[in-house]
VEXDREN-2710 file (C-alpha; in Angstrom, 1 decimal):
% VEXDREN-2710
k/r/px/py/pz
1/UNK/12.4/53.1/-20.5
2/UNK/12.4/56.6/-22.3
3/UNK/9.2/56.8/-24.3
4/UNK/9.9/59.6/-27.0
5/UNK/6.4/60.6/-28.7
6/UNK/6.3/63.8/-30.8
7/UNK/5.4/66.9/-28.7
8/UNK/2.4/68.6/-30.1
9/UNK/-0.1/72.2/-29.5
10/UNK/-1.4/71.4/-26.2
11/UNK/-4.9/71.9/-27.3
12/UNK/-4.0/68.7/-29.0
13/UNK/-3.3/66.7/-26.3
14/UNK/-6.1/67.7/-23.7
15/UNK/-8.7/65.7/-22.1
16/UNK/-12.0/65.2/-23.6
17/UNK/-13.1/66.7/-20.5
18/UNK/-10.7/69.9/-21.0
19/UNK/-11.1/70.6/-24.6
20/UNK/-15.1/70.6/-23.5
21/UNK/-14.6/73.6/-20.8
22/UNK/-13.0/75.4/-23.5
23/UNK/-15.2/74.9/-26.0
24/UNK/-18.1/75.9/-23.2
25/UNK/-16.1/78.8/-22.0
26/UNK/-16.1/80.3/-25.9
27/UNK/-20.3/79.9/-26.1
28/UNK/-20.8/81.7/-22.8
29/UNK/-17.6/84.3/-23.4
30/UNK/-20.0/84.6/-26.7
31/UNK/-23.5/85.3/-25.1
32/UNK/-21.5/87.7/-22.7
33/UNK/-20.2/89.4/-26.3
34/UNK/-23.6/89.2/-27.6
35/UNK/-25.6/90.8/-24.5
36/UNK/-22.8/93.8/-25.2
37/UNK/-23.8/93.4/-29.1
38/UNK/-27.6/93.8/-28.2
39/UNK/-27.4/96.2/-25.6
40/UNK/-26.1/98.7/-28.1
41/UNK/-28.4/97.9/-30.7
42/UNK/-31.5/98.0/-28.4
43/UNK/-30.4/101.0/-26.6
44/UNK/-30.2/102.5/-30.2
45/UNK/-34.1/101.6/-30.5
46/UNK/-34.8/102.9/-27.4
47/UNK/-33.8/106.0/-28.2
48/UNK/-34.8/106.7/-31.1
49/UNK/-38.6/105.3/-30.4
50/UNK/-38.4/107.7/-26.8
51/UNK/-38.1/110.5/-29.3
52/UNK/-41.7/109.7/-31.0
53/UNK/-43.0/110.2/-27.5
54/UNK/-44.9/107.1/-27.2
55/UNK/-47.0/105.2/-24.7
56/UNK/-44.7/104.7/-21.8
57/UNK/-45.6/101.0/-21.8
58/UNK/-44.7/100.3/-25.3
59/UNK/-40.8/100.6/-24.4
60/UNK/-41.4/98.5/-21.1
61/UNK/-40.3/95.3/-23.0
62/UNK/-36.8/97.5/-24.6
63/UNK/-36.2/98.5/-21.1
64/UNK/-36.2/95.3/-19.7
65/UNK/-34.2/94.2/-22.7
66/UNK/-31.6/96.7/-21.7
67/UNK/-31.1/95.7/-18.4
68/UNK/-30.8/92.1/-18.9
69/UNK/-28.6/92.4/-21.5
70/UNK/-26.5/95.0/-19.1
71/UNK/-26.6/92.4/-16.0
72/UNK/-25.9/89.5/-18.5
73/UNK/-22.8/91.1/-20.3
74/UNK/-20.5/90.7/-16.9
75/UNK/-22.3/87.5/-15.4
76/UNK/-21.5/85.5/-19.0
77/UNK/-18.3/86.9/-18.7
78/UNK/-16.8/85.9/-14.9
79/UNK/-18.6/82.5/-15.8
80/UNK/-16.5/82.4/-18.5
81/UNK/-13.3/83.9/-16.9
82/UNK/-14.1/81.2/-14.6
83/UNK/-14.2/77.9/-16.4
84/UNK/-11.7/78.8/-19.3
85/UNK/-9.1/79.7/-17.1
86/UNK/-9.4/76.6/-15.0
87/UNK/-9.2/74.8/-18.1
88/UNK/-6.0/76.5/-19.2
89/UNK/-4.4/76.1/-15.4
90/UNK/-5.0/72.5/-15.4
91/UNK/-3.7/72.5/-19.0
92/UNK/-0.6/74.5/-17.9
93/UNK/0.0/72.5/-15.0
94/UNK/0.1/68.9/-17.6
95/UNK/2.2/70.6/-19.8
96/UNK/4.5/71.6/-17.7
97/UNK/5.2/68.2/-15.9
98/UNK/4.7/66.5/-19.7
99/UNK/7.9/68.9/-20.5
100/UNK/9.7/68.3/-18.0
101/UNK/9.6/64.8/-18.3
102/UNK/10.9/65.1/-21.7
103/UNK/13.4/66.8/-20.5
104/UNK/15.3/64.5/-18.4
105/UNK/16.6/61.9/-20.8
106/UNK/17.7/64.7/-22.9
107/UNK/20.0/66.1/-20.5
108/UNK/22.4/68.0/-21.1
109/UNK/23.3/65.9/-24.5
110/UNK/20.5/67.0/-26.6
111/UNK/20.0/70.9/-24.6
112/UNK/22.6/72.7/-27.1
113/UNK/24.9/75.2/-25.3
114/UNK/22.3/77.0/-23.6
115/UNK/23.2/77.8/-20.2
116/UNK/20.6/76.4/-18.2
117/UNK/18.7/80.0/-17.2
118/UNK/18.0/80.7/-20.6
119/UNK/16.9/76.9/-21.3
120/UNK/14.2/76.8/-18.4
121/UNK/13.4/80.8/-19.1
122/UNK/12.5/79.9/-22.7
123/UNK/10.9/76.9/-22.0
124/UNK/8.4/78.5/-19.5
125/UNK/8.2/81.4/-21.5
126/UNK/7.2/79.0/-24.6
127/UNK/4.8/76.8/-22.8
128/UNK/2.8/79.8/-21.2
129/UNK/2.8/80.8/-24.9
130/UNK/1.3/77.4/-26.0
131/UNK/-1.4/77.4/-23.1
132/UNK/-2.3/81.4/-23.6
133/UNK/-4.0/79.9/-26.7
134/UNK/-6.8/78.5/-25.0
135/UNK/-7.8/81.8/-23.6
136/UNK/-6.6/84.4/-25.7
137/UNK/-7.1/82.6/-29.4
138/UNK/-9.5/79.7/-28.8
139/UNK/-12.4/81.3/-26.4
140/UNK/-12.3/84.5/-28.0
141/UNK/-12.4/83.0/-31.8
142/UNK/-15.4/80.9/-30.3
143/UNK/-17.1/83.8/-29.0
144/UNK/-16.9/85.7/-31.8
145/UNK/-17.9/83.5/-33.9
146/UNK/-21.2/82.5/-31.4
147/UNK/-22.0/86.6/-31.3
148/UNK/-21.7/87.6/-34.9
149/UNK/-23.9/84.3/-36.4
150/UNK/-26.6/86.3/-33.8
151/UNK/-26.1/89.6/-34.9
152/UNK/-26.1/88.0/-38.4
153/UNK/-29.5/86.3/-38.0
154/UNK/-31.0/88.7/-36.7
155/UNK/-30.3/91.2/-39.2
156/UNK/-31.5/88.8/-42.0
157/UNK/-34.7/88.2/-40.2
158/UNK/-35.0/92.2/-39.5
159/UNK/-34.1/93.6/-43.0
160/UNK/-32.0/91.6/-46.2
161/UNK/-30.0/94.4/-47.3
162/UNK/-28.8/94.3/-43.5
163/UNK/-28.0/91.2/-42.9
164/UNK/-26.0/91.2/-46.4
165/UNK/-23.8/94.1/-44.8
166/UNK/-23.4/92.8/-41.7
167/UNK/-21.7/89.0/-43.7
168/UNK/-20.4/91.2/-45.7
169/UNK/-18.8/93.3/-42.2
170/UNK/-17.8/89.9/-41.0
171/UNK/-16.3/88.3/-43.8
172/UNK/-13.8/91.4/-44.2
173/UNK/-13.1/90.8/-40.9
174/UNK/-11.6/87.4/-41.3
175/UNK/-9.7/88.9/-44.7
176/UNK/-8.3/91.4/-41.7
177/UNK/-7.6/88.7/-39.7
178/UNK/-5.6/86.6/-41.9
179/UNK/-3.5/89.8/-42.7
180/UNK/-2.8/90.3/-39.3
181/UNK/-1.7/86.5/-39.4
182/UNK/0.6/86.9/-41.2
183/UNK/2.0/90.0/-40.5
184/UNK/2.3/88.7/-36.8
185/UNK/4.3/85.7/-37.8
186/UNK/6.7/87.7/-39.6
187/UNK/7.2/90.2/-36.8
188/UNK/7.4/87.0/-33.9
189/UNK/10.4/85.5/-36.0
190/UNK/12.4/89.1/-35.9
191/UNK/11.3/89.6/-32.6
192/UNK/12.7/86.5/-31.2
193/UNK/16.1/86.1/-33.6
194/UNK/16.9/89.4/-32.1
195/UNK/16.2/88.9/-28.9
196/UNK/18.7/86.4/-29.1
197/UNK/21.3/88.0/-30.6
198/UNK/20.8/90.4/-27.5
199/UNK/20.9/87.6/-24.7
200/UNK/23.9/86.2/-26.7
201/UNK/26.2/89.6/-26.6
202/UNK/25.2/90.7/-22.9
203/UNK/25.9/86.9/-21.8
204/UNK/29.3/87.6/-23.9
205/UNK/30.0/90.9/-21.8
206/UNK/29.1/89.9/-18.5
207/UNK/30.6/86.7/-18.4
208/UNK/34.0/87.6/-19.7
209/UNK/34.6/91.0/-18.5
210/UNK/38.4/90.3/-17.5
211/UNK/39.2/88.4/-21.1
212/UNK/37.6/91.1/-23.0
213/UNK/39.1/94.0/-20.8
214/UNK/42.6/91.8/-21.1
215/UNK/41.9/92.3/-25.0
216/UNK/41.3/95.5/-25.3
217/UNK/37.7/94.5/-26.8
218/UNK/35.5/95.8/-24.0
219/UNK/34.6/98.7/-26.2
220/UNK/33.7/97.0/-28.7
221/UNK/31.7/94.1/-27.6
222/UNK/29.7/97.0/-25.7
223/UNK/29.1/98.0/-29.4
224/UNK/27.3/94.9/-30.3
225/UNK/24.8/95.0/-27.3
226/UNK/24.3/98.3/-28.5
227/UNK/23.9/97.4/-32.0
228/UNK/21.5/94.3/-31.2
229/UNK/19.5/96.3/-28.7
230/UNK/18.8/99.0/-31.8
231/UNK/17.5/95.6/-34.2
232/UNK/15.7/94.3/-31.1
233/UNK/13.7/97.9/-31.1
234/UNK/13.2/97.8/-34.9
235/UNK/12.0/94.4/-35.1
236/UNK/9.5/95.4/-32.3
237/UNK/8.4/98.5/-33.8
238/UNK/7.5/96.5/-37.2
239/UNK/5.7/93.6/-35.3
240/UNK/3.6/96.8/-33.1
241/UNK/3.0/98.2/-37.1
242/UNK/1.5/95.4/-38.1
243/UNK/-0.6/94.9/-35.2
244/UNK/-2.0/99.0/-36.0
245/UNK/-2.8/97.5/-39.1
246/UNK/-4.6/95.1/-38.6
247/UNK/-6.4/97.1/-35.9
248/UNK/-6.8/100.0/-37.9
249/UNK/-8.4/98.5/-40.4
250/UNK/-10.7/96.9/-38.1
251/UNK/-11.7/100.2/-37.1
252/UNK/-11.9/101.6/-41.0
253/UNK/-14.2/98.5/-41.4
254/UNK/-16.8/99.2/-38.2
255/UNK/-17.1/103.1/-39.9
256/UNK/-17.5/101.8/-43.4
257/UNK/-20.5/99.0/-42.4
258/UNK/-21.8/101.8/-40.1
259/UNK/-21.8/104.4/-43.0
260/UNK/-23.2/101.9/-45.0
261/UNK/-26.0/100.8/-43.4
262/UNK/-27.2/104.2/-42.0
263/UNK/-27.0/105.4/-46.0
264/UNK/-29.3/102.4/-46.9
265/UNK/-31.9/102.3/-44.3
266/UNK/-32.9/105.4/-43.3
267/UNK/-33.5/105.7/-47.3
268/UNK/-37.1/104.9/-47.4
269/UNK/-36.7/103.5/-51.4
270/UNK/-34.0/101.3/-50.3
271/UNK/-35.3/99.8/-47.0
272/UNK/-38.5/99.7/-47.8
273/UNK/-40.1/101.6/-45.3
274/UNK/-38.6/100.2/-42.5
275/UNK/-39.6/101.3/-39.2
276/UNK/-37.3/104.2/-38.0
277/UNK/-36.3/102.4/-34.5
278/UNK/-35.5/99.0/-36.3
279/UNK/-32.9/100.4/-38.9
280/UNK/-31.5/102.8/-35.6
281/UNK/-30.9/99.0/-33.8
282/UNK/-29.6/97.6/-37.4
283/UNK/-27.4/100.8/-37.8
284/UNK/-26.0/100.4/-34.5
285/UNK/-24.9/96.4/-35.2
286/UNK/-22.1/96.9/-36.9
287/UNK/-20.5/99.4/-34.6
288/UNK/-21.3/97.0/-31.3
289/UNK/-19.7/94.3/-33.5
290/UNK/-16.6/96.7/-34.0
291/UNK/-16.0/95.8/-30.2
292/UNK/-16.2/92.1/-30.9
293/UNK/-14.3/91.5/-34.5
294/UNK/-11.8/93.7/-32.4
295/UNK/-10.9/90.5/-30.5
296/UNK/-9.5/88.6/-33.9
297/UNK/-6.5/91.4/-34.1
298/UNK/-5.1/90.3/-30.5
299/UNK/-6.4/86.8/-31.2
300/UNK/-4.4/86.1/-34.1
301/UNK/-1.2/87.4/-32.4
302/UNK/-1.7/85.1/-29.8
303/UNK/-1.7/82.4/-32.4
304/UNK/0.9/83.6/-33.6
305/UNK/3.2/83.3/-30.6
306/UNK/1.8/79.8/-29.9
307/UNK/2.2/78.4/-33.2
308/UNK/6.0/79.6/-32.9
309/UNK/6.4/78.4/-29.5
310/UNK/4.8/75.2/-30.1
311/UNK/7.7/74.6/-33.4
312/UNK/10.6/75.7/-30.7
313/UNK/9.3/73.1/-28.3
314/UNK/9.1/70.6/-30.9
315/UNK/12.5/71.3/-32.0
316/UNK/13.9/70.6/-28.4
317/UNK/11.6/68.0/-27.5
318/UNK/11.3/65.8/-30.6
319/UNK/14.8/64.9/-30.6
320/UNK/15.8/61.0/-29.8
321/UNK/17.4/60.8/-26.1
322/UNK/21.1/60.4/-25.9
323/UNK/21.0/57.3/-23.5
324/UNK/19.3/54.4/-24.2
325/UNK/17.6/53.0/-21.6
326/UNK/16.4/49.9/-21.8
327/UNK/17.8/47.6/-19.1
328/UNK/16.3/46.7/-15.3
329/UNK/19.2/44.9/-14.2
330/UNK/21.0/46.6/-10.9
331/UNK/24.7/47.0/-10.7
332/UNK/26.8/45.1/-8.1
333/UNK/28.6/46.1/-5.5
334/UNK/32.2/46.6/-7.2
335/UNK/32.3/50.1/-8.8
336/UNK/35.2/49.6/-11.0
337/UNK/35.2/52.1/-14.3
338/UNK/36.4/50.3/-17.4
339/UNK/36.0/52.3/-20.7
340/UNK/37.6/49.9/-23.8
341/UNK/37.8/51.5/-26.9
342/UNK/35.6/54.0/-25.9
343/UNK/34.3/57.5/-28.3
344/UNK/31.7/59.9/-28.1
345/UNK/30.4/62.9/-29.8
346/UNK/27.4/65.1/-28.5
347/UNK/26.3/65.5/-32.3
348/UNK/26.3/63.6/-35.1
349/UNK/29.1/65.3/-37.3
350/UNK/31.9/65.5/-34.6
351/UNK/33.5/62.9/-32.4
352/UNK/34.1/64.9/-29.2
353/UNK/35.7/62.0/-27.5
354/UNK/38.5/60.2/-28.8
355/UNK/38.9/56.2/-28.6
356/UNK/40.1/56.0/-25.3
357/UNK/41.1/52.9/-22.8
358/UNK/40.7/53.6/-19.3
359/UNK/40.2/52.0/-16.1
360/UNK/39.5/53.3/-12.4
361/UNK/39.4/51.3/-9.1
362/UNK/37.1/51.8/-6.1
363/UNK/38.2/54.4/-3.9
364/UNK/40.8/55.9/-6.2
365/UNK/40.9/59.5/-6.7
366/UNK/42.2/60.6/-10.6
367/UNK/42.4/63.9/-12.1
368/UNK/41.7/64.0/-16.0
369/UNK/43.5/66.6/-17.9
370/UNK/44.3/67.9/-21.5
371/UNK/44.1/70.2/-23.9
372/UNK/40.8/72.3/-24.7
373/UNK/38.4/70.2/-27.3
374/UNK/40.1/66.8/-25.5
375/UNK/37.0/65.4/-24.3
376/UNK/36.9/65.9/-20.5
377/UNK/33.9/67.4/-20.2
378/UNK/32.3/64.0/-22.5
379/UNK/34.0/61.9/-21.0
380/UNK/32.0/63.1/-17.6
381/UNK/28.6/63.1/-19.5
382/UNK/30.2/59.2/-20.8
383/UNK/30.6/58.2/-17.5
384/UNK/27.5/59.7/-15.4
385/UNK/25.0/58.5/-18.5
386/UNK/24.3/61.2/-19.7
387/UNK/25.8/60.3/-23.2
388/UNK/26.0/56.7/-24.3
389/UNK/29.5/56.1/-26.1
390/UNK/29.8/56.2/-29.9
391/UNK/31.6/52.9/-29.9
392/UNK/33.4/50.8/-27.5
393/UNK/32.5/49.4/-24.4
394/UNK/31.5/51.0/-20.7
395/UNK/31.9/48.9/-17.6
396/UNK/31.0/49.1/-14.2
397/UNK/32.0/46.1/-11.9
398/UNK/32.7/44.3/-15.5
399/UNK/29.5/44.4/-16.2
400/UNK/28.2/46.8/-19.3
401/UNK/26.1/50.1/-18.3
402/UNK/23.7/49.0/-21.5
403/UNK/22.6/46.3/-19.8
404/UNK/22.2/47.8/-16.3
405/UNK/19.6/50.1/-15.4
406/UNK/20.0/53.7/-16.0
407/UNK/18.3/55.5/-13.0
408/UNK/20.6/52.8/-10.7
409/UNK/23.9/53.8/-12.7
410/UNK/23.0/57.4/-12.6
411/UNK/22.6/56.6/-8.5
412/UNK/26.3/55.9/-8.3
413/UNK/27.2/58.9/-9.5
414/UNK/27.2/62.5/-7.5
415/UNK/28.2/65.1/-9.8
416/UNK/29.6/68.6/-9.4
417/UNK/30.4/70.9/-12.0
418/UNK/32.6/73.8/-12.1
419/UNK/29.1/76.8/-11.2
420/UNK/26.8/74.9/-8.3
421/UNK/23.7/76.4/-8.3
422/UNK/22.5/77.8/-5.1
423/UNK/19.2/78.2/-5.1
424/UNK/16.8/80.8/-2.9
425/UNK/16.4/79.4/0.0
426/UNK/17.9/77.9/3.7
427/UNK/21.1/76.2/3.7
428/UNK/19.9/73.1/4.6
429/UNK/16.8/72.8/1.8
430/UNK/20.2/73.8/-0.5
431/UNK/22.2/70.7/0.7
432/UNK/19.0/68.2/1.1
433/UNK/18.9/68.2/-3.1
434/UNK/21.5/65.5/-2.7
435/UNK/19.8/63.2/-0.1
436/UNK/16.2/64.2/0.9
437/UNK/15.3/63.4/4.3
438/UNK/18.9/63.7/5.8
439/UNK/18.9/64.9/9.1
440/UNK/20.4/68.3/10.1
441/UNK/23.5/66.2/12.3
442/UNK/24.4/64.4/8.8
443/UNK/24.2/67.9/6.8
444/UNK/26.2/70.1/9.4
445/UNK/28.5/67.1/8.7
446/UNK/28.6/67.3/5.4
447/UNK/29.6/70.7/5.6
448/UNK/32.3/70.6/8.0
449/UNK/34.2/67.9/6.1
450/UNK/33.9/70.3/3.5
451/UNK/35.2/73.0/5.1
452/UNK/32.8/74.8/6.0
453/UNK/32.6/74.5/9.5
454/UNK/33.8/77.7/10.1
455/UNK/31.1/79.2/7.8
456/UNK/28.4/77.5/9.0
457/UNK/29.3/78.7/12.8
458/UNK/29.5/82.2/11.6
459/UNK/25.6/81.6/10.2
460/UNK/22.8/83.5/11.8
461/UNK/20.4/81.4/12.0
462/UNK/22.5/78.4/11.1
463/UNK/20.8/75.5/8.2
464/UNK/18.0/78.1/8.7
465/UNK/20.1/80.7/7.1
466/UNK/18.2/81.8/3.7
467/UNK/21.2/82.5/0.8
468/UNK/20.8/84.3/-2.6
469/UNK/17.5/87.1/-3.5
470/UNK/18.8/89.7/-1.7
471/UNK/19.9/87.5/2.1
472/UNK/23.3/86.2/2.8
473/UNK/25.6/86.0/-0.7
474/UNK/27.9/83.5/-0.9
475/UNK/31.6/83.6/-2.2
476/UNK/33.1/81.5/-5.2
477/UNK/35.0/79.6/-3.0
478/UNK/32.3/79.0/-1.0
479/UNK/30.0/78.3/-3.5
480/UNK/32.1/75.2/-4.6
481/UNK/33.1/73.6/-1.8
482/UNK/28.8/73.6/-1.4
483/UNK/28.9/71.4/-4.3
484/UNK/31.3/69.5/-2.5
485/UNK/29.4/69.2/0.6
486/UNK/26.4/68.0/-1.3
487/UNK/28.2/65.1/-3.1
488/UNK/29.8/64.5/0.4
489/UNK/25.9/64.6/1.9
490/UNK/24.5/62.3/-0.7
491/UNK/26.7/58.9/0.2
492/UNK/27.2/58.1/-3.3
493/UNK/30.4/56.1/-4.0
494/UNK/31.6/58.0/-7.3
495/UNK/32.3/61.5/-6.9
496/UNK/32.8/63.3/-10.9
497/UNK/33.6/66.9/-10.5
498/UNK/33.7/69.5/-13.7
499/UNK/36.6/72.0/-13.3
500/UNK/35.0/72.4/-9.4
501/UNK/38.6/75.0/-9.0
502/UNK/38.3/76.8/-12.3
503/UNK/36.9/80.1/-11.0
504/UNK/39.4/80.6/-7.8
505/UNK/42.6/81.8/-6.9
506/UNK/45.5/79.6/-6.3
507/UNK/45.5/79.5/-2.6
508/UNK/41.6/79.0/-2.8
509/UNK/41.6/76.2/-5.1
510/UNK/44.5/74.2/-2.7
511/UNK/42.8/74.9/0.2
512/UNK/39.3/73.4/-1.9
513/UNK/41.2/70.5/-3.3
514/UNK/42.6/69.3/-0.1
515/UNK/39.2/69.7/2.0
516/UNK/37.8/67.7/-1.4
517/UNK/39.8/65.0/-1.0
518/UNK/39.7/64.4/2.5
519/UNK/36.3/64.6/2.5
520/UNK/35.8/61.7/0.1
521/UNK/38.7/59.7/1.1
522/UNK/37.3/55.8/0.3
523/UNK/34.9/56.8/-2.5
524/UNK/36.0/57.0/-6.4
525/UNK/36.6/60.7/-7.3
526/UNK/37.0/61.8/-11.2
527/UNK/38.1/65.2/-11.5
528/UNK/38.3/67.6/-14.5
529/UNK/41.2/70.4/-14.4
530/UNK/42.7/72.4/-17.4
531/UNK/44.6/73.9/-14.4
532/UNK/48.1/72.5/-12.9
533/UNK/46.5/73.3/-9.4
534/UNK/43.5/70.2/-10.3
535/UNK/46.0/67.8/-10.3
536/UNK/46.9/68.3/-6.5
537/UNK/45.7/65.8/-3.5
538/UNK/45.1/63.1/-7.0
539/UNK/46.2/59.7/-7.1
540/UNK/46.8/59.5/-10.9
541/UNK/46.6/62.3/-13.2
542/UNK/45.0/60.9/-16.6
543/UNK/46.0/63.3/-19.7
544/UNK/43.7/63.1/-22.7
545/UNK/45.0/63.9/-26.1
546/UNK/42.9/65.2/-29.7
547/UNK/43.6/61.4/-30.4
548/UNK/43.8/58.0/-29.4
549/UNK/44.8/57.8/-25.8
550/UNK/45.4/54.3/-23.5
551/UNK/45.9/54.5/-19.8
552/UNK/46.3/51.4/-18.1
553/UNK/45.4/49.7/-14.9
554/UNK/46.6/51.6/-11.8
555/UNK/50.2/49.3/-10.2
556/UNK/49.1/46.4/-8.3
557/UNK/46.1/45.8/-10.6
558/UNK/44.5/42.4/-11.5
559/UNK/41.9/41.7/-13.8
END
């Protein structure tokens, strides 16, 4: 059953346990701040006491002050490192699979046109985003907040007037900090809207380099990657302007308190005679603070980009799956595909599907055709469940999908679409996708009845042969009759292939078809072709039209 539950910040969602190590992580990131804070500040006592020349033993107690504050400064902080990035690995590592799992019933219905790269880029991209808050926003905040409340105190216990500067310092600091907010927020939502635009004209140019060539528009499509690389560069130089700001003013601020304090304590009226070396370790706090209000500029940003990546994921995520899957029952042994009165639509405003009447036997082999906008492509997504029908019925053995289980419906189905992925790696970890634990007899099989014997005897190192990243490339028709072989390799009785011929020559895509269909001779095979060519080796060539279409039983049919 798909269990849809809002995605939310993954600070959120963490463990007791978790959300404890950060928490930890921030007070001991904070003493490591605050032995940096002190160090300063005593070192400025030091000093300044040395040059009364007194007793050597009366600095003993600074000196050792010095040096554990020097030793504790990097020992706080690899404890820290330590446990706060465990934390956020652990974190990363739910999140992921938590995504991922969200993912799956919202294939590809609810994944917009994205091509897939993009999808899984942005998605890691995002979630890293999400996790980075932990250790760039939370611990540092924490530990910010844990070494300026010391400085703090200890200025009001030294001296009023400096502890009032010092809240004062602070304060201002969060004022900066909100600025910087904001200003980062702005920035990220340029930033990414042309970043986009970007993606969306070089996809554009590289994937249609013959149609716009054919056109005459090469020229000008150039233009717009040129165009929205030139708004991708403003957009960043504004964002990286109002990061300067916000650590500019940080900086203004550290001088100011500094100024400030120096001009009110080494004023004998005003301090009230304090000691010389005290208001030398008070002057000296708000510039060792400078170092740690600092952190709140790249803090912020890193909110920033979590808070926006956290909305994106929502956005994908929190949308209701497109299959409904409630149902344990398994299917039969008869595969037969009835559709009655079936429509669908991937949105909500559109019917992508006409009402259409179709039925396939076991073992026949039909090729789908029609104009663009026809449906094909749903009626593939209808079929393997990845979209449940907008009305009308879908049967398999007579028997409604609804009330069969989906992961066992989805079994029945191998699917091929017109780009296979090859992914880095051997040959045979490429082909075991379809069937894990197949042994390398049944994949060189596989292959052969695809037509690929050839190929695969011309292989270095055979199944071991490592394709894509730089080793052995492989060609377009090569590439789809490796989609073939894996539908052929996984033993599943329905083959539905998306335009598997699109991207070859003639002679290719005969050559393709025919080793297709011999290879599944006895299983069903549905086959998408805007292309005369997709209709050869089929049994029965189905035509889809922008309306109502009826095909009727294949000759020699009985209900």
């Amino acid at each position: 059953m798909n269990q849809w539950t809002p995605y939310g910040p993954s600070i959120k969602k963490q463990s007791a346990p978790s959300r404890a190590k950060i928490v930890i992580a921030g007070v001991i990131g904070g003493l490591a701040v605050g032995c940096g804070v002190f160090l300063t500040a005593t070192s400025g006592w030091l000093i300044v006491q040395a040059s009364k020349h007194p007793v050597i033993l009366t600095l003993l107690t600074a000196v050792v002050g010095v040096r554990a504050f020097g030793m504790g400064r990097p020992a706080f902080r690899y404890v820290e490192r330590v446990i706060s990035h465990d934390a956020a690995l652990n974190s990363l590592r739910h999140e992921r699979t938590e995504v991922y799992r969200r993912l799956i019933p919202l294939t590809p219905a609810r994944l917009g046109r994205r091509r897939r790269a993009d999808l899984l880029t942005g998605v890691v991209r995002d979630l890293d985003d999400v996790v980075d808050l932990q250790v760039r926003t939370v611990v540092p905040l924490i530990a910010t907040l844990v070494a300026s409340a010391a400085a703090v105190i200890v200025g009001f216990v030294l001296n009023a007037t400096a502890g009032f500067v010092l809240v004062v310092f602070c304060a201002s600091a969060v004022l900066v900090g909100a600025l910087d907010l904001a200003l980062e927020r702005r920035g990220q939502a340029q930033v990414l809207e042309a970043r986009a635009a970007v993606q969306r004209a070089a996809h554009l140019v590289s994937a249609n380099p013959a149609e716009l060539q054919a056109i005459g528009a090469s020229d000008e499509a150039l233009r717009w990657i040129d165009e929205a690389q030139a708004e991708l560069e403003g957009a960043s130089r504004r964002q990286a302007r109002g990061r300067s700001v916000g650590l500019g003013l940080s900086l203004a601020l550290t001088g100011t308190a500094t100024v400030a304090l120096g001009y009110l304590l080494f004023d004998p009226v005003r301090s009230g005679d304090l000691d010389t070396p005290l208001a030398a370790l008070l002057v000296f706090m708000p510039l060792a603070l400078g170092d740690v209000l600092g952190l709140i500029p790249d803090a912020v940003g890193a909110l920033a980009r979590g808070r926006a990546a956290t909305k994106r994921l929502s956005v994908l995520l929190d949308q209701a799956p497109a299959v409904v899957a409630t149902a344990h029952d398994e299917p039969g042994p008869d595969t037969t595909v009835e559709l009655r009165d079936v429509s669908a639509a991937w949105t909500d405003d559109a019917v992508h599907l006409a009402p259409l009447d179709l039925m396939i036997r076991p073992g026949e082999h039909v090729t789908i055709t029609g104009p663009n906008g026809s449906g094909k492509s749903t009626l593939l997504a209808v079929l393997a469940r990845h979209l449940d029908p907008a009305s009308g019925s879908y049967l398999i053995g007579g028997r409604d999908v609804r009330s069969l289980s989906l992961d066992a419906v989805r079994d029945l189905f191998a699917v091929v679409d017109d780009e296979p992925h090859i992914f880095v790696g051997t040959v045979r970890a490429n082909m075991l996708l379809a069937r894990p634990g197949a042994s390398d007899q049944q994949v060189a099989a596989a292959l052969v009845q695809s037509g690929l014997g050839h190929w695969l005897a011309a292989l270095p190192a055979g199944l071991d042969t490592e394709l894509g990243d730089g080793n052995r490339g492989v060609s377009g028709g090569e590439r789809a009759r490796l989609g073939i072989a894996r539908a052929v390799l996984s033993g599943r009785p329905i083959v539905l292939l998306d335009e598997p011929v699109a991207h070859l020559d003639t002679p290719t895509a005969r050559e393709v078809l025919a080793d297709l269909h011999s290879a599944t001779s006895g299983r069903t095979v549905i086959l998408v072709a805007h292309q005369p060519v997709g209709t050869i080796g089929a049994q029965r060539v189905v035509k889809l039209n922008d309306h109502r279409s009826y095909e009727p039983a294949p000759p020699g049919w009985t209900s």
